[in-house]
C-alpha positions as CSV (number, residue, x, y, z in Angstrom):
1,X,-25.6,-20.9,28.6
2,X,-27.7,-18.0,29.6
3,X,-26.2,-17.6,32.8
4,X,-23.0,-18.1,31.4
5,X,-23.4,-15.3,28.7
6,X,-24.8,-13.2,31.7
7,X,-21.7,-13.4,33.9
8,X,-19.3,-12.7,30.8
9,X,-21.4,-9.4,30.2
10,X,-21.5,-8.4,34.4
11,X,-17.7,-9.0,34.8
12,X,-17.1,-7.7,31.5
13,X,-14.9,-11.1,31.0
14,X,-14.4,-9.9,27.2
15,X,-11.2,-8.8,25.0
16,X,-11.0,-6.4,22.1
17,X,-8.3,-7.4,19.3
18,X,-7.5,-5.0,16.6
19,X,-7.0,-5.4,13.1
20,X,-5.2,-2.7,10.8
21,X,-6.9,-1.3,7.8
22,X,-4.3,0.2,5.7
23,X,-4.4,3.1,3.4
24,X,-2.1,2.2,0.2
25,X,-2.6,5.7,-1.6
26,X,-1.1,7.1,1.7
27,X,1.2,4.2,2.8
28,X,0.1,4.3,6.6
29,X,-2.5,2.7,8.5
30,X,-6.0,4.1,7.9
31,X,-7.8,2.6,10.9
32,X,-8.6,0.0,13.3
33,X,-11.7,-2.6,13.0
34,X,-12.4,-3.8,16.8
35,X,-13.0,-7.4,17.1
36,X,-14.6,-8.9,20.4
37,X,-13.3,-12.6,21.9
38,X,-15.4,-14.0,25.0
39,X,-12.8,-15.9,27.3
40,X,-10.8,-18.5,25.8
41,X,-12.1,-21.5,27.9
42,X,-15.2,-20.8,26.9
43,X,-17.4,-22.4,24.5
44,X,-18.2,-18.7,24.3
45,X,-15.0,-17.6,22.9
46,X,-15.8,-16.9,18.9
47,X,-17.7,-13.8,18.5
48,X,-20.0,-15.9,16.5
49,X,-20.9,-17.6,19.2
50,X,-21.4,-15.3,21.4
51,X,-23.1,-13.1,19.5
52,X,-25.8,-15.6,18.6
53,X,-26.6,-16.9,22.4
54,X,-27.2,-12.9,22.7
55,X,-29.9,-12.8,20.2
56,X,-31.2,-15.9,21.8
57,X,-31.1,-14.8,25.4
58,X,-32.5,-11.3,24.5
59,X,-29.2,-10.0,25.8
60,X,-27.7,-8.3,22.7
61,X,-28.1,-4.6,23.3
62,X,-26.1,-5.4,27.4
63,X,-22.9,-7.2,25.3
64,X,-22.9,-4.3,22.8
65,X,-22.8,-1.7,25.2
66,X,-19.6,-3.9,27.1
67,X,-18.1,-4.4,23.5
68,X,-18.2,-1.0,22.6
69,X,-16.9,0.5,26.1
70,X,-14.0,-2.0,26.1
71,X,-13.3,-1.1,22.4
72,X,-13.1,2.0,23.0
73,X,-10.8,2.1,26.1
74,X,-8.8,-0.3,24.9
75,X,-8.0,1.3,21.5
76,X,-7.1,4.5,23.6
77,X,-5.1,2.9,26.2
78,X,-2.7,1.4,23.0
79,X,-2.3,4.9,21.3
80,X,-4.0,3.6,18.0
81,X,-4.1,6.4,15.0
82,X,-6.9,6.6,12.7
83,X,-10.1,5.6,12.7
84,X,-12.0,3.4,15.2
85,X,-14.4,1.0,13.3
86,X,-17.1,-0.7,15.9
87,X,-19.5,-3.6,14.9
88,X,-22.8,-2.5,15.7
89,X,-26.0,-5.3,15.2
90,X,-28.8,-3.3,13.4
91,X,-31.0,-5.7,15.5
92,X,-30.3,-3.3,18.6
93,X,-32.7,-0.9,17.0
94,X,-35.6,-3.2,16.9
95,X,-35.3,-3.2,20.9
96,X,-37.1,0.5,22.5
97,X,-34.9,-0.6,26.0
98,X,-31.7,0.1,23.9
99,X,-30.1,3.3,25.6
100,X,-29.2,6.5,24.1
101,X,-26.3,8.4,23.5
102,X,-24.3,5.9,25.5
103,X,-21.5,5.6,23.1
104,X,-20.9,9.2,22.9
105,X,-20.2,9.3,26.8
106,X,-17.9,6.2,26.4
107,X,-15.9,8.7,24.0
108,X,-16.3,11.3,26.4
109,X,-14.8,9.6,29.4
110,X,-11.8,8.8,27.1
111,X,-11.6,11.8,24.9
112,X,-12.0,10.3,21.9
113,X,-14.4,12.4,19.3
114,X,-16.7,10.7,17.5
115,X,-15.2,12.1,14.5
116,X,-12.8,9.3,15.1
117,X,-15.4,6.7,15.0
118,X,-16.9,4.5,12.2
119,X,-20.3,2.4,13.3
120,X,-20.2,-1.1,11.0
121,X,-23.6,-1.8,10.0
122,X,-23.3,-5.7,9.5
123,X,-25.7,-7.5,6.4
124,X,-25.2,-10.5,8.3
125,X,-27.7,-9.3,10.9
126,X,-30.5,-8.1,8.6
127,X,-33.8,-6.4,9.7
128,X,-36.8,-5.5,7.8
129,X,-37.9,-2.1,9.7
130,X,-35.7,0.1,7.2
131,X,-37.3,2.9,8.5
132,X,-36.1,2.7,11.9
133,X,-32.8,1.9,10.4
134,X,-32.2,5.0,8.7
135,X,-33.4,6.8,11.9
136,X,-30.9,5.2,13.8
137,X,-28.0,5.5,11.6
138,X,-28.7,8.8,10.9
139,X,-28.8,9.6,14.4
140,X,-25.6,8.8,15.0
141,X,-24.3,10.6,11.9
142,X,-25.7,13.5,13.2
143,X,-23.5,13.2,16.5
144,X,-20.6,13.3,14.6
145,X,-19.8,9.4,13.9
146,X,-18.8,7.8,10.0
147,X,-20.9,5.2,8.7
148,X,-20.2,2.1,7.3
149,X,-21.9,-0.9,5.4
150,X,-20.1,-3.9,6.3
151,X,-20.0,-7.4,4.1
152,X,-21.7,-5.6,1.2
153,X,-23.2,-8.5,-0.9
154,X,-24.1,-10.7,1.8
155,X,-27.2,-10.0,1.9
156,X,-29.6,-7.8,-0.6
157,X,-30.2,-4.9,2.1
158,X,-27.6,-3.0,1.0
159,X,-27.9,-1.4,-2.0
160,X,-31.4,0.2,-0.6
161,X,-29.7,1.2,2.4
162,X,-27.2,3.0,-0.1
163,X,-29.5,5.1,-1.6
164,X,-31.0,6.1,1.8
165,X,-28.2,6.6,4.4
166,X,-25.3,7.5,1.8
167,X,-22.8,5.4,4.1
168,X,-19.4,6.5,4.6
169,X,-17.7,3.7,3.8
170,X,-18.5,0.2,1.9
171,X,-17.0,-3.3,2.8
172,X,-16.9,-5.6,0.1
173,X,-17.7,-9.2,1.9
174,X,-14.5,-11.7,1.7
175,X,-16.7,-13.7,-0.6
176,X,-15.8,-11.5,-3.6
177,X,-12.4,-11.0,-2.4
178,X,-11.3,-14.7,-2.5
179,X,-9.8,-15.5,-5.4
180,X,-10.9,-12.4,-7.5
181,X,-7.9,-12.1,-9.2
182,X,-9.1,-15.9,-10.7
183,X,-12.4,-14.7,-10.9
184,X,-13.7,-12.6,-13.8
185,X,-17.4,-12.3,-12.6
186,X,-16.2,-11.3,-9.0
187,X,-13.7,-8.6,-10.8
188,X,-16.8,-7.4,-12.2
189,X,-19.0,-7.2,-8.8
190,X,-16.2,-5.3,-7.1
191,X,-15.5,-3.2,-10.5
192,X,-19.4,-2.3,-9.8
193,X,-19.5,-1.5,-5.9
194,X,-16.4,0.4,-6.4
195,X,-18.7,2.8,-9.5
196,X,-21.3,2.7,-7.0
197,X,-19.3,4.3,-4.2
198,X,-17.8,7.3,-6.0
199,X,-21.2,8.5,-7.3
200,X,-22.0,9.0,-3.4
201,X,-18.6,10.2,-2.3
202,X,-18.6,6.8,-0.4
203,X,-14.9,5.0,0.4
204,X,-14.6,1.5,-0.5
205,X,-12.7,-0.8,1.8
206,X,-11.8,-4.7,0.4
207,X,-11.3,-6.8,3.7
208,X,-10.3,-10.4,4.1
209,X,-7.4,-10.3,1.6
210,X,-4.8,-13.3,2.1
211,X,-3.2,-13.3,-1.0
212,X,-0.8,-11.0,-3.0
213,X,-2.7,-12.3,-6.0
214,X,-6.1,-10.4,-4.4
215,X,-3.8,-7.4,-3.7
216,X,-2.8,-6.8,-6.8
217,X,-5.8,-7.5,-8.6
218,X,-7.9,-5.1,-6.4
219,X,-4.8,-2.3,-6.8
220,X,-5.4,-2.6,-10.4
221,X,-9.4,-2.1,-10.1
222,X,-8.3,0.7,-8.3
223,X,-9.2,-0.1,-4.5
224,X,-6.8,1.7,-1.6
225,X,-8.0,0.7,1.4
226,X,-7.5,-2.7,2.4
227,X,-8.0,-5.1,5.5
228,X,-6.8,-9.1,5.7
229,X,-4.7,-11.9,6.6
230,X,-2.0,-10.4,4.1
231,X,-1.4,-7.8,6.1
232,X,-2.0,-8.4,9.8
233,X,-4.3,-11.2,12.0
234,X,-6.5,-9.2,14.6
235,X,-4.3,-9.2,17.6
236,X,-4.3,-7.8,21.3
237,X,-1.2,-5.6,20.3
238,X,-1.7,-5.1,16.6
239,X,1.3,-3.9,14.5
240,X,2.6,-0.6,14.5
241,X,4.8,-0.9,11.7
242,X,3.5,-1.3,8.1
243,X,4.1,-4.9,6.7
244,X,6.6,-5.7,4.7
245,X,4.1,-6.0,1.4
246,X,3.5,-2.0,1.7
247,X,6.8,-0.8,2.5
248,X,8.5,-2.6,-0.3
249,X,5.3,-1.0,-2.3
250,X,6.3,2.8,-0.8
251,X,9.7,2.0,-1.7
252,X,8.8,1.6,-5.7
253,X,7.0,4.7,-5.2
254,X,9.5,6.4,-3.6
255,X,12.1,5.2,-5.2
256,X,10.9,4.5,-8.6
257,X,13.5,2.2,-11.1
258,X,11.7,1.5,-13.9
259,X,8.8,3.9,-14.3
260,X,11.1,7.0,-14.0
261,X,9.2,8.8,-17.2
262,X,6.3,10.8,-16.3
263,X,3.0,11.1,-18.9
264,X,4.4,14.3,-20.9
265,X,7.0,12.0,-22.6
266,X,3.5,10.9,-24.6
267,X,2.3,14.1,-25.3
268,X,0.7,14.6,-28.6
269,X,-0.3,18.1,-29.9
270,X,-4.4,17.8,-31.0
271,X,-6.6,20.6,-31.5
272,X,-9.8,20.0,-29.2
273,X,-13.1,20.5,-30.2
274,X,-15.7,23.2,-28.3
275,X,-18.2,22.0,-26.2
276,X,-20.7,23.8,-28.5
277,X,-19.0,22.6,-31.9
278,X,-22.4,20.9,-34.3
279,X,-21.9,16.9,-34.7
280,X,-22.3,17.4,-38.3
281,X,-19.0,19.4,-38.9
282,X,-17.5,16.7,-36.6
283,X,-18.4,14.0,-38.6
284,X,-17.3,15.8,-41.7
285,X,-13.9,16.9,-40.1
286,X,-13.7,12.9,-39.5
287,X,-14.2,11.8,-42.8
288,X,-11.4,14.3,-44.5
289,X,-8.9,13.4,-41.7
290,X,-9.1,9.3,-42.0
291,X,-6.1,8.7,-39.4
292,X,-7.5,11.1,-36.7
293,X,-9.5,8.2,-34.1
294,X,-10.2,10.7,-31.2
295,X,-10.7,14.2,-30.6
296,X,-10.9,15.8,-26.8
297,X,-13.8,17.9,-26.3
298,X,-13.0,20.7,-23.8
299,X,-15.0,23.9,-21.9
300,X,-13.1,26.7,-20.8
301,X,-9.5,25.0,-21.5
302,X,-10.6,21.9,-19.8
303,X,-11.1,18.7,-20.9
304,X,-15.1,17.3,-20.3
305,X,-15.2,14.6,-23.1
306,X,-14.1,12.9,-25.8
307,X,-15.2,12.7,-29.2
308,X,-14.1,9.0,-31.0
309,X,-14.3,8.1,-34.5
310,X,-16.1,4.3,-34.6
311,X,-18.8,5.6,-31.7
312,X,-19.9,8.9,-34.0
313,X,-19.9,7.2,-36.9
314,X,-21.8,4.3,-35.9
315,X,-24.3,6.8,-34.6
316,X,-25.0,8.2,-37.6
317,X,-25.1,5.0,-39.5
318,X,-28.0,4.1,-37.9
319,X,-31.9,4.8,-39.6
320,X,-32.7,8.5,-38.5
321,X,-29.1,9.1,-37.2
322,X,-27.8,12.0,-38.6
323,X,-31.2,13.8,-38.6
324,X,-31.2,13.1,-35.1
325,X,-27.4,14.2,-34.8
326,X,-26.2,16.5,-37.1
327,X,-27.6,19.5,-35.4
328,X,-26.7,18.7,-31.7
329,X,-23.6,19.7,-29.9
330,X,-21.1,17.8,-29.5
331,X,-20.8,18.0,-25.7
332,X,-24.4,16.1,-26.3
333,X,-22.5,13.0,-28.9
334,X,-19.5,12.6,-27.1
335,X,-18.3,9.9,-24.8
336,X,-18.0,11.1,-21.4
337,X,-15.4,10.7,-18.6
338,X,-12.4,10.3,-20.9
339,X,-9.7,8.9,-19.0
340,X,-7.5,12.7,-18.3
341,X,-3.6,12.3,-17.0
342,X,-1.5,15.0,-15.2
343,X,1.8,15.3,-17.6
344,X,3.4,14.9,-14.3
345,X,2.3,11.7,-13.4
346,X,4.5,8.3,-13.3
347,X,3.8,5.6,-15.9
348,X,3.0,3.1,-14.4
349,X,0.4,5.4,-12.8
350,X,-1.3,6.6,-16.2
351,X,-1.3,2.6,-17.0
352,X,-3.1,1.7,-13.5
353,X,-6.0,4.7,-14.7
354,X,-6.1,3.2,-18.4
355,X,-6.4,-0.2,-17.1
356,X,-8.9,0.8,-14.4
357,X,-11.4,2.4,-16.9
358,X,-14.6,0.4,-17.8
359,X,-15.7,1.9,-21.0
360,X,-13.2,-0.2,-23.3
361,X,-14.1,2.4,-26.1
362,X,-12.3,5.1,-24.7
363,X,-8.4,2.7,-24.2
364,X,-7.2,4.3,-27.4
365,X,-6.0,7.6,-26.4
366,X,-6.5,9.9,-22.9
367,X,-6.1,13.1,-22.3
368,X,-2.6,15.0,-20.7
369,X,-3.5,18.0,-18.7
370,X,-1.4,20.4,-16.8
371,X,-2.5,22.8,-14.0
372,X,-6.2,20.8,-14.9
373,X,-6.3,22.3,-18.3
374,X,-6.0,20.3,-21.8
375,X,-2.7,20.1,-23.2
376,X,-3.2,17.2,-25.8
377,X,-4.0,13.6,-26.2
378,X,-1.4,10.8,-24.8
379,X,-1.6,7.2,-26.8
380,X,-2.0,3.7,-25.0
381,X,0.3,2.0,-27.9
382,X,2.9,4.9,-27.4
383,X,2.4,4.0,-23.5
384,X,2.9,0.1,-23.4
385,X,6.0,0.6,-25.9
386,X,7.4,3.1,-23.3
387,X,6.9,0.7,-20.2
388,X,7.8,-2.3,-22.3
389,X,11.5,-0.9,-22.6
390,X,11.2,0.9,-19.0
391,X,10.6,-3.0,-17.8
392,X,13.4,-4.3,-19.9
393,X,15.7,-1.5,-17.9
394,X,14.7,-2.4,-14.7
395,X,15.4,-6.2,-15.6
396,X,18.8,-5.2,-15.7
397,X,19.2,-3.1,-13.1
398,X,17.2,-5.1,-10.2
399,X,19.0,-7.7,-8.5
400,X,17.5,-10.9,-10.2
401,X,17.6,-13.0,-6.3
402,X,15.6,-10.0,-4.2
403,X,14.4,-8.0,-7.2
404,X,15.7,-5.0,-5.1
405,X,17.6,-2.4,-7.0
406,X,20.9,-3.1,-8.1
407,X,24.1,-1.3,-8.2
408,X,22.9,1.8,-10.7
409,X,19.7,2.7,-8.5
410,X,21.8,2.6,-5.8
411,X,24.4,5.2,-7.2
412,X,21.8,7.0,-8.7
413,X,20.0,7.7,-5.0
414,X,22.8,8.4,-3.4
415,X,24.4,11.1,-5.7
416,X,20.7,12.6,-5.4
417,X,20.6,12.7,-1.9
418,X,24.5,14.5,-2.2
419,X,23.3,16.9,-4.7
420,X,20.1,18.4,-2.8
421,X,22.4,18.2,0.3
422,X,20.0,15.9,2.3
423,X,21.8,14.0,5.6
424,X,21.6,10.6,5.7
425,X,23.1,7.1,7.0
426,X,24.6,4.7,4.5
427,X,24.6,0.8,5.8
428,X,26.4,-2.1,4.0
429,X,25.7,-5.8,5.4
430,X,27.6,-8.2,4.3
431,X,27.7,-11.8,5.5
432,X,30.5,-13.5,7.6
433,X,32.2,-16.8,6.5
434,X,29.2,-17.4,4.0
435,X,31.6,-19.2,1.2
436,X,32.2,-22.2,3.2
437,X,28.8,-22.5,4.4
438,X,27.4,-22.4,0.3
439,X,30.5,-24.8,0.4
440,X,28.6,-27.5,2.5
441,X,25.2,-26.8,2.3
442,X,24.7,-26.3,-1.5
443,X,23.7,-22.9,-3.4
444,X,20.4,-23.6,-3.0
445,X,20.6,-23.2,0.8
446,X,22.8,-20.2,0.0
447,X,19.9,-18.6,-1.6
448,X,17.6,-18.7,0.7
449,X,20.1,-17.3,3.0
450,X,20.7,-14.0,1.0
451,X,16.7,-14.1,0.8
452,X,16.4,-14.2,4.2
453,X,18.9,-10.8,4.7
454,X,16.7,-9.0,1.7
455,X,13.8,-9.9,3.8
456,X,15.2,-8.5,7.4
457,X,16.2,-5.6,6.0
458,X,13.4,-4.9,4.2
459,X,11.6,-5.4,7.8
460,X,13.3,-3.4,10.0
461,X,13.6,-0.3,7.4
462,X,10.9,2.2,7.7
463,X,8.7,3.8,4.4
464,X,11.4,6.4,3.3
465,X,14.6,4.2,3.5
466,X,15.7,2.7,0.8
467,X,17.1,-0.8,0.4
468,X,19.3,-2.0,-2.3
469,X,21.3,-5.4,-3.1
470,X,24.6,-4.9,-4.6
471,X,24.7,-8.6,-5.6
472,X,26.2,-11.7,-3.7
473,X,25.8,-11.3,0.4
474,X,26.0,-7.8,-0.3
475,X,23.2,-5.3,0.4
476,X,23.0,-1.5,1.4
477,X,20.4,0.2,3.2
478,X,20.3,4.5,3.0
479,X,18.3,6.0,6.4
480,X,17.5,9.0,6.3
481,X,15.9,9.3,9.7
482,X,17.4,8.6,13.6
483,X,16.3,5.1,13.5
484,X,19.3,3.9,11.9
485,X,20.7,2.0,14.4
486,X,17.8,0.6,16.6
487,X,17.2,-0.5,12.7
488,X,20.6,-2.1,12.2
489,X,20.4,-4.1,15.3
490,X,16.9,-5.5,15.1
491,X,18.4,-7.2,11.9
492,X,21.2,-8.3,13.7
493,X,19.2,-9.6,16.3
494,X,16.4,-11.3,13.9
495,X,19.1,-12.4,11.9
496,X,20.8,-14.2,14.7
497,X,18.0,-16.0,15.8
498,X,16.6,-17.3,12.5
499,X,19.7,-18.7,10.8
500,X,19.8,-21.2,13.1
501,X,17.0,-22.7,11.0
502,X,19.0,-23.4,8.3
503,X,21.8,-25.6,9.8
504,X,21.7,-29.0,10.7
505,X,21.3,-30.0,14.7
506,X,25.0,-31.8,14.1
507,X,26.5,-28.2,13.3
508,X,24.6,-26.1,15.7
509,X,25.8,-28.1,18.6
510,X,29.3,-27.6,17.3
511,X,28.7,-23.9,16.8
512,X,29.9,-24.3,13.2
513,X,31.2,-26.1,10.6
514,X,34.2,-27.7,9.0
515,X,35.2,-26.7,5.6
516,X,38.5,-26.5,3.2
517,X,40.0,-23.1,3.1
518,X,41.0,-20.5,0.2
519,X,44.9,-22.7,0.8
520,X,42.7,-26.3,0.7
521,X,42.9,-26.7,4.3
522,X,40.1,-28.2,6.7
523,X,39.4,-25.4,8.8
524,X,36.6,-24.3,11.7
525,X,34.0,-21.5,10.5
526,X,32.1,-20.7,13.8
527,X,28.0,-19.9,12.3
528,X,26.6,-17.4,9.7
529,X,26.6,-13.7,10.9
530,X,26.2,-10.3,9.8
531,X,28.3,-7.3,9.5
532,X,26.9,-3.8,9.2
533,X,29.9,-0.8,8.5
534,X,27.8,1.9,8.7
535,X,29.2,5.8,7.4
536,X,27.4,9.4,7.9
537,X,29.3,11.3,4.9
538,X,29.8,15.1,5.5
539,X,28.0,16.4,2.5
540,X,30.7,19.5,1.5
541,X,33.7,16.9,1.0
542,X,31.5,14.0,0.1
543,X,31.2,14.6,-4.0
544,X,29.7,11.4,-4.9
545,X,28.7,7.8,-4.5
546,X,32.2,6.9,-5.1
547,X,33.5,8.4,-1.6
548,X,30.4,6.9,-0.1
549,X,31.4,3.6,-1.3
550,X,35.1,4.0,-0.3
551,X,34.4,4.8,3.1
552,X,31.3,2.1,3.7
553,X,33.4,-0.4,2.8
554,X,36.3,0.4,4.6
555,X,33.7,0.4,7.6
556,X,32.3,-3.1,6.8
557,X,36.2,-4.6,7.0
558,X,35.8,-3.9,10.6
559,X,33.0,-4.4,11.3
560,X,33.8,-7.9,10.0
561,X,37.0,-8.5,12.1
562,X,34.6,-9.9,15.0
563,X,33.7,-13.1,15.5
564,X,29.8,-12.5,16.1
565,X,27.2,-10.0,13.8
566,X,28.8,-6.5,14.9
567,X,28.0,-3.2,13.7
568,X,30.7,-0.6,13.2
569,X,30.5,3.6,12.4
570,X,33.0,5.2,10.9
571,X,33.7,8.1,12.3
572,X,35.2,10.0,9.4
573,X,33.1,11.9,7.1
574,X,34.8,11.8,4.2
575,X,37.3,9.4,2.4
576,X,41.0,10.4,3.6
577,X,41.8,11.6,0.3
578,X,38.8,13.9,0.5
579,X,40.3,15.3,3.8
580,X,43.6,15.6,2.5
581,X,42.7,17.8,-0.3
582,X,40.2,19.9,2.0
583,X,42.6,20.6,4.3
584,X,45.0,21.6,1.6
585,X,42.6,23.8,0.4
586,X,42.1,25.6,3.3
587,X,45.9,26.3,3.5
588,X,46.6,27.8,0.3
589,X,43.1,29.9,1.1
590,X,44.6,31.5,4.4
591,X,48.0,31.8,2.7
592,X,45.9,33.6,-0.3
């Protein structure tokens, strides 16, 4: 096995896969974790093997050095943005024959700066000499490179090698990712880590998701950077486009339906208290003022604390209370970090920070600022009301099949994008010959049919597009970039090949199927496919979505006429009518 392991590292017989880490706050990819495979005949191929016959063999620093120079050429020769995260076994450090400063000339020799670079300190390979760890790792901080903890809670080094190094970044092990949105203890673990890694400026990456579950549970702690399964597998050619999970999540960002009402529509006026106000005239304010439950405590206009009604109280109940109490300031009595809200921010984004905030005493009321300075006090009853009938809206206006928006957030984007004079492409699919197929094969198969559309486009739209579904086997999709027809035709394309899957073998032979007309006769209708009319409306005749809709549908008739998925652009910008009464226009202006 030794030799074996030898000849790997000498002809460098190894392959680096990548696997996305994505930034949700941002919607783009954040970075790249490099992950080595020996050669696939091999009983050498998992890196846990491999690694292991290295400490073994005494050959671990040779295949990190030939990990980390194919890592890094590799991720080069692909084009990959972000950051570079590279494995590195703290057991290197133990060896003196370990070299020096060799990574840095592997980033010279591809340009690469080590500002680019995280080094992944694993748990998994614990060593006792934390003194030469810390030497080591902040060696290579010093030459520029990020560091990062990796499977925090693995093992019980980590928390010491917090307070020493002050890593970049923190991995939280897939242990405490599985299943945490089941999990109440491991809510709490990752609730903790995530404390621990703002108090040292230190970013908190969850990897090993596979669930949506996971996702949005971690979302809701508050996490936003994310590696897993959900997203993408480590490949040799890892994804360049985000998954489907995140741009449907930009979308409701972008394109918000149902949280449309930003925090000032819960403002409520409250005079704060100084930061140098005694206790004692607090508590005596309190008890004239019965329905008054929290009080913001500000410095210079801004908010530093809050000031609630059971917390004070219950102080001074106790024996020696208000003699210890009364004659402090309050800034010294209050509760600090009160939960504080732009006025501008969405609502569903004031209830992600209420939610996300572990001192349960403070969930009655936060604080609205604007330009960072106190405003008044927002309510958390006021706030669920508000995004219970902001839900109930939505309800009706999504598309119950997809849950993409319906007809009225479709209209309501459009005439937006008219109105600020922003160019743009407006697609409408629709399906060919899909009444006789939900005919024979049920409306159950017809279903997953208009699922599988929502899902394609969905796909093959980038971030900013947005996708809508009118209802039926009708969706829309508004680009706003060049990509609008490479777009159209990947669906096409994808399309194409996948509904075979939903026919019998009997029907795909016979390139269709039999079925009884609109007149009740048997007639041929050759297999599903998919017509795009696609229009580019000039925006000074183009008034509204109504002209939009006149001409894409127009479009989509012929783009129907053929036989096979088509696409077809109209090449007027404007309904007739529109150009009719333009043209008019300009004829009684020159006569004027």
């Amino acid at each position: 096995m030794k030799k074996q392991l030898q000849t790997i590292i000498e002809n460098e017989q190894l392959t680096a896969l990548f696997q996305p880490i994505y930034n949700t706050k941002e919607t783009a990819v954040y970075g790249y974790e490099a992950l080595i495979r020996g050669p696939s005949d091999s009983p050498l191929h998992s890196p846990q093997a491999l690694f292991d016959e290295a400490v073994n063999h005494g050959l671990l620093s040779e295949l990190e050095l030939v990990c980390r120079r194919i890592s890094i050429a590799r991720f080069v020769e692909l084009q990959l943005k972000g950051k570079l995260f590279l494995n590195v076994s703290p057991m290197v450090f133990l060896q003196s024959d370990h070299p020096q400063a060799v990574t840095l000339s592997y980033l010279k020799e591809h340009n690469l700066s080590p500002e680019q670079v995280v080094i992944e300190l694993s748990e998994k390979y614990p060593i006792d000499a934390s003194d030469l760890l810390q030497t080591a790792l902040l060696h290579y901080r010093n030459l520029g490179f990020q560091i990062a903890v990796d499977d925090l809670g693995a093992g019980y080094a980590g928390l010491k090698l917090w307070s020493e190094v002050k890593p970049d970044y923190v991995k939280i092990d897939r242990y405490f990712i599985n299943q945490c949105d089941q999990d109440p203890i491991k809510r709490e673990f990752i609730k903790s880590i995530l404390n621990l890694g703002q108090s040292i400026n230190a970013k908190v990456v969850a990897e090993g998701i596979e669930t949506q579950g996971e996702f949005e549970q971690l979302e809701e702690l508050g996490l936003s950077i994310y590696q897993g399964f959900l997203f993408a597998r480590p490949a040799l050619y890892p994804p360049l486009e985000l998954p489907v999970i995140l741009k449907n999540r930009q979308r409701s960002q972008l394109y918000p339906v149902h949280f449309e009402q930003v925090a000032s529509s819960l403002l409520q006026n409250l005079t704060p208290l100084s930061h140098n106000e005694l206790t004692k005239n607090v508590v005596e304010y309190l008890h004239k003022n019965p329905k008054i439950n929290s009080i913001p405590v500000v410095k210079d206009h801004k908010p530093i604390g809050m000031i609630l009604r059971d917390h004070i109280l219950e102080l001074f109940s106790t024996p020696y209370g208000r003699a210890l109490n009364e004659k402090k300031p309050v800034v010294e009595t209050m509760l600090k970090n009160p939960v504080i809200v732009d006025v501008d921010a969405r609502l569903d984004e004031v209830a992600q920070m209420v939610t996300s905030e572990h001192n349960e005493k403070l969930l009655w009321h936060f604080i609205l600022t604007q330009k960072d300075k106190y405003i008044g006090i927002g309510s958390v009853r006021d706030l669920l009301r508000q995004l219970t009938q902001l839900q109930l809206q939505h309800a009706r206006y999504a598309n119950p099949l997809s849950l993409l928006p319906g007809n009225v957030p479709i209209y309501r984007h459009v005439d937006k994008l008219i109105s600020c004079k922003q160019n743009f492409h407006f697609a409408y699919f629709d399906l060919n010959n899909f009444k006789p197929y939900n005919d024979q094969y049920g409306y159950a198969k017809g279903d997953q049919i208009i699922q599988l559309v929502a899902n394609l486009v969905q796909l093959h739209c980038q971030g900013p597009d947005f996708v809508g579904h009118i209802g039926g086997d009708d969706f829309v999709a508004v680009f706003q970039g060049k990509h609008w027809r490479s777009s159209c035709e990947k669906i096409l394309e994808d399309f194409d090949q996948q509904i075979k899957q939903y026919y019998t073998q009997e029907h795909l032979l016979a390139g269709g199927i039999k079925s009884q007309s609109r007149t009740g006769e048997l007639q041929f209708y050759p297999l599903l496919s998919l017509a795009v009319g696609i229009v580019e409306p000039n925006l000074d005749l183009c008034l509204s979505h109504h002209d939009i809709a006149e001409m894409a549908t127009a479009a989509k008739k012929q783009a129907k006429q053929a036989t096979h998925s088509s696409i077809f652009v109209c090449q007027r910008g404007a309904p007739s009518y529109r150009i009719r009464e333009n043209q008019k226009k300009k004829v009684l202006e020159s006569v004027l």
